[in-house]
N, C-alpha and C positions, 0 to 999 in steps of 0.2 A: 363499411371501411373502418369506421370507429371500433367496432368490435373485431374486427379483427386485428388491427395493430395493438389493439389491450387485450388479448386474450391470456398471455405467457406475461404480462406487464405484474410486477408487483410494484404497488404507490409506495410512497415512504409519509411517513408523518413530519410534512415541513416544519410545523412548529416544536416538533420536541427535537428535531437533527438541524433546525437551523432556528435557535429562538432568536428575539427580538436583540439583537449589538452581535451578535454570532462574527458577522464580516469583520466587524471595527476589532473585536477581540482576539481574531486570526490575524489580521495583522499586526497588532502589538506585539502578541507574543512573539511571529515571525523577527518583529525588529531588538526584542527583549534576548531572542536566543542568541541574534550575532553579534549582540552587544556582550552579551557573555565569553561566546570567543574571541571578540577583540581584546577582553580583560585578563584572560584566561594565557589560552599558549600561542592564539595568532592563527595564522591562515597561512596555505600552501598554497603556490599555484599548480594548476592541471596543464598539462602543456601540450597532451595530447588524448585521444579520443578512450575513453575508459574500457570500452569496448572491441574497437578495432585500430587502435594506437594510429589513428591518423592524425597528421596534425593540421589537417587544411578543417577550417572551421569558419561559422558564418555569427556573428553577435545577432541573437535572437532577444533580448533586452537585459536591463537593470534591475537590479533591487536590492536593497539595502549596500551600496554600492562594491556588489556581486556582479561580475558579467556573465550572463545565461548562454550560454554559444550550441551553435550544432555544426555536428561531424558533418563533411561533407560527402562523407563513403555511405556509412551506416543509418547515418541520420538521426542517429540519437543527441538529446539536449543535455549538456550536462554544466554546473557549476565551473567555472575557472578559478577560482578560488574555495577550498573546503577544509574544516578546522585541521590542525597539525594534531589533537588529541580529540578523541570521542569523547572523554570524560567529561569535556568541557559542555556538552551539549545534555549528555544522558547522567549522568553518577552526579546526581544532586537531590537533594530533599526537593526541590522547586518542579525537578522531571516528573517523580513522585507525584507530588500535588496537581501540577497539570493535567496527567494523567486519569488521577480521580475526577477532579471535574469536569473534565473533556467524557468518559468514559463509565463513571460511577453512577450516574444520577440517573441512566436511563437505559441501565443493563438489561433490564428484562423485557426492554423494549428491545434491543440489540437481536436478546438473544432471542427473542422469538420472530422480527421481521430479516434480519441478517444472518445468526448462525443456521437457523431452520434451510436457509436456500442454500449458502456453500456445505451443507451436509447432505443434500437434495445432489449437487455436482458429484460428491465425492462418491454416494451409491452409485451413481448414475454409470462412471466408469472406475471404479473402482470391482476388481473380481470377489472379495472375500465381502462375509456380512461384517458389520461394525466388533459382532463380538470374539471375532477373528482378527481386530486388526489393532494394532499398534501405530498413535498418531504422536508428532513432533510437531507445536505451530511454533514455527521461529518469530522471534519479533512477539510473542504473546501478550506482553503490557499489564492490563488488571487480569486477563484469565476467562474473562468470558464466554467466549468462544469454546475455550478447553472445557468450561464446565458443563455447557451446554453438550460438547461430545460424549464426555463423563455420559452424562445423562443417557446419552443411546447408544450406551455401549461398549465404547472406545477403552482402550486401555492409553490413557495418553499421558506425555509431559511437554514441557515448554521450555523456550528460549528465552532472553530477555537481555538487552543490549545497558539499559539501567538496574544497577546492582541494587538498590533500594526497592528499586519496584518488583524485579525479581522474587526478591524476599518479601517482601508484601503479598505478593501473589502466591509464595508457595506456602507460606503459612495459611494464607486463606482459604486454598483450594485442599492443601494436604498432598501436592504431587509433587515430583520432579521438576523445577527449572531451573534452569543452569545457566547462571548470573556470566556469562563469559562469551568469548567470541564464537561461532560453530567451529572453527577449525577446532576447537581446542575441547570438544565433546569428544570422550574415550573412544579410540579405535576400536572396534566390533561390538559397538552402539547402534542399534539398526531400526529401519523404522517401515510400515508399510506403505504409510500416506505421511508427507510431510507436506505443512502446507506455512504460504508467507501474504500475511494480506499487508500490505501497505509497507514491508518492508525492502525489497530490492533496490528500490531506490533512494535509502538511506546508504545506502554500501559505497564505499570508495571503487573498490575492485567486484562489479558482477560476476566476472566469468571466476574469481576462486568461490563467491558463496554459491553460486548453482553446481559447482564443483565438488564443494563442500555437501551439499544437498545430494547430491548422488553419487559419494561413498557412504554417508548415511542410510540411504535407500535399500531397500532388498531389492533384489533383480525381479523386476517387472512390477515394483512398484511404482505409485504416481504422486505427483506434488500437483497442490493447486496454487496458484499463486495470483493475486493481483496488484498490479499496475497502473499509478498513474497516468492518463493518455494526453503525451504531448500533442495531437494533432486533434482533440476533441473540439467540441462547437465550443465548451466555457471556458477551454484555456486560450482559444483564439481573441472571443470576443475580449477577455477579462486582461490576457496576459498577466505582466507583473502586478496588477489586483489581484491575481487569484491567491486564494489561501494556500492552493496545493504549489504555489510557488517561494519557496522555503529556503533559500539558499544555504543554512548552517545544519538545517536538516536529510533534505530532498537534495542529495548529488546529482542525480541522474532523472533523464527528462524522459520515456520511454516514448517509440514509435515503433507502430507494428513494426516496422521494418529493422527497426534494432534490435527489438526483443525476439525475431525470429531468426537473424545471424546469429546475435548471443545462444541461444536454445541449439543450433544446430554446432557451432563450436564446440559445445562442453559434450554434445552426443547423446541429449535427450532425444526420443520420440516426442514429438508435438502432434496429441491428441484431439486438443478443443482448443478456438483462439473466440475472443467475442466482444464487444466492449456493453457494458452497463454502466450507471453513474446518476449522478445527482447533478446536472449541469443547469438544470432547470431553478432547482432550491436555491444555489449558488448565484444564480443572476436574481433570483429572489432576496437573495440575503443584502447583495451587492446594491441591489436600485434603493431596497428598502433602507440598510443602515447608511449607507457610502453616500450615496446622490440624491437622497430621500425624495423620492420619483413615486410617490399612491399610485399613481393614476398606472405606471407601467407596472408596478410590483399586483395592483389589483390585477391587470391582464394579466401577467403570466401565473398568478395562482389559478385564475380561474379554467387557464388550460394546461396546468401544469402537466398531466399525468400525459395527455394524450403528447404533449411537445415532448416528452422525453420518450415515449414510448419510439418516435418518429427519427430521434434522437439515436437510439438503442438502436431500431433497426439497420439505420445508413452508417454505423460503425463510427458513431461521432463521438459514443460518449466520453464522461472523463474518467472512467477507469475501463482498464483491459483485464482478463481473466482468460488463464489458461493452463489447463493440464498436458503436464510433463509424464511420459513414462520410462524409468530406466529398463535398456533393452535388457531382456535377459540372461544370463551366463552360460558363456558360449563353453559346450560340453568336450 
């Protein structure tokens, strides 16, 4: 049975994705960023569902005193309160520096246990070979990822929601990215794969960027994308301790059941839906730096692989991944 729940399991290396204060320094920063937009231009409220503008809603918790709430229609978890300016969160030298260190120190570790498996997805259904294809990763950050495509093939450029880092990134890589919102990427811009990892739920409005993503799109191309999973085993158990609970960051809470209204809205094909994650490292991180708990952080390293594997399979994890195909042009 062991062998076969770990046969498709890729491990992750807990100590270089989750070093020793990892937890205690995801939360800071979480409370450093919304201290920033308090200082900055202030908060909006949301006053109805971002997704399917319902406004009957249920408070799912606190943090940083944000109220987390979910639609009652769609089920998606979103912020009730989200900054009035983005700049205030991304367009600083400090998003920059975050960045790097969150991101820098362990690239080639990235790029070869992380970018190797979503370019693994992207052959998998995608029709053309790599060096046929033209890629967009929205949300790109330091470039990673893109470099790693570079490498097999890709003809690609990049997004970036921080103007600093943008530019950091396109000087370093030598491509395209375009320091600006998607809508605002030249019309008859076009791409064959566009992919968003960890961005959707930084967005105020999903349904204009998946919008925005497939006028980008050539007809019958695919987007990968992953998502947060509000209904995972380590946002249940953690709640408002988890990291991936971000209120000046992370707007939107995703549940399968949201991100599959949203996807059929905008009129994508919905290929592949799945969840994987790190919920296991996360409660690792959490017993170890938060409740300093040996005795339970020793048990779950020692089963780590196989608990997430079990994890993975019953669709618990804390991230969701799935490929979008824009239907074809109808003749």
């Amino acid at each position: 049975m062991r062998n076969i729940l770990l046969q498709d399991f890729i491990p992750v290396d807990i100590q270089d994705m989750r070093p020793n204060g990892f937890h205690n320094e995801k939360l800071l920063s979480v409370a450093n960023c919304c201290k920033k937009v308090e200082q900055g231009s202030g908060w909006q409220s949301v006053l109805s569902c971002p997704v399917c503008a319902s406004k009957q809603q249920t408070l799912l918790m606190q943090k940083c005193n944000i109220e987390i709430v979910q639609c009652h229609q769609c089920k998606l978890g979103y912020a009730a309160k989200i900054p009035k300016e983005i700049d205030d969160v991304y367009a600083d030298q400090k998003y920059l520096d975050q960045a790097q260190r969150d991101y820098g120190q362990n690239i080639s570790y990235r790029m070869k246990r992380f970018a190797k498996e979503r370019v693994e997805i992207l052959r998998k259904w995608s029709e053309r070979v790599p060096e046929e294809c033209s890629l967009l990763d929205i949300g790109c950050g330091t470039g990673w990822f893109l470099d790693f495509c570079r490498q097999q093939g890709y003809t690609v450029a990049g997004q970036e929601f921080g103007k600093e880092l943008a530019a950091h990134t396109e000087k370093r890589l030598g491509v395209k990215i375009w320091p600006c919102p998607v809508a605002e990427i030249e019309q008859g811009t076009s791409f064959d794969i566009i992919t968003l990892f960890d961005v959707l739920e930084h967005t105020a409005d999903p349904f204009a960027m998946l919008s925005e993503v497939k006028r980008l799109l050539q007809p019958g191309g695919i987007s990968l994308i992953f998502v947060p999973n509000l209904h995972s085993l380590g946002a249940s158990i953690l709640q408002e301790e988890s990291a991936l609970v971000a209120p000046a960051e992370h707007l939107l809470y995703f549940t399968r059941e949201s991100l599959e209204y949203l996807v059929e809205k905008v009129g994508f094909e919905l290929l592949y839906i799945e969840t994987r994650g790190m919920d296991i490292p996360d409660l690792i991180a959490y017993y170890r730096d938060r409740r300093q708990q040996p005795e339970v952080t020793a048990f779950l390293l020692e089963y780590a692989d196989i608990f997430q594997a079990v994890i993975d399979k019953a669709g618990r994890a804390n991230h969701m991944r799935i490929v979008l195909r824009k239907p074809q042009a109808v003749s």
